[in-house]
Steps between C-alpha positions, in 0.01 A plus 500: 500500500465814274256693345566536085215516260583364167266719307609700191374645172573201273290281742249772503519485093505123521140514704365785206574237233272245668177768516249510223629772277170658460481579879902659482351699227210613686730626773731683324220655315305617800829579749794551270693235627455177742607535849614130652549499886770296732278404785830294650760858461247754359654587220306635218589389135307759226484397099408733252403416168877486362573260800212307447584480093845377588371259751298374201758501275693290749710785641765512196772695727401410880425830522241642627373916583347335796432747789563335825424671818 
């Protein structure tokens, strides 16, 4: 057996699609960027409002300014 999370940003981007776009807005507004949490590895995943535009947009390069720490 062996321990291997299989958390990354896309998932992470995946789960932002599914939330009400009014509420990402409301974060981003108020903190500057959403902060999404690994509770399995503890790896934070942070969007700003260029990742979360390009999440919307459907991420037209896989690319992503995500800060991951």
């Amino acid at each position: 057996m062996s321990f291997k999370c299989t958390c990354s940003c896309e998932r992470y981007g995946e789960v932002l699609k599914t939330l009400p776009q009014h509420e990402v807005d409301e974060i981003i507004e108020e903190d500057g960027q959403v902060d999404m949490y690994c509770d399995y590895c503890g790896t934070h995943y942070v969007y700003d409002a260029v990742d979360i535009a390009a999440i919307r947009k459907g991420g037209a390069d896989g690319e992503s300014n995500d800060i991951i720490y």
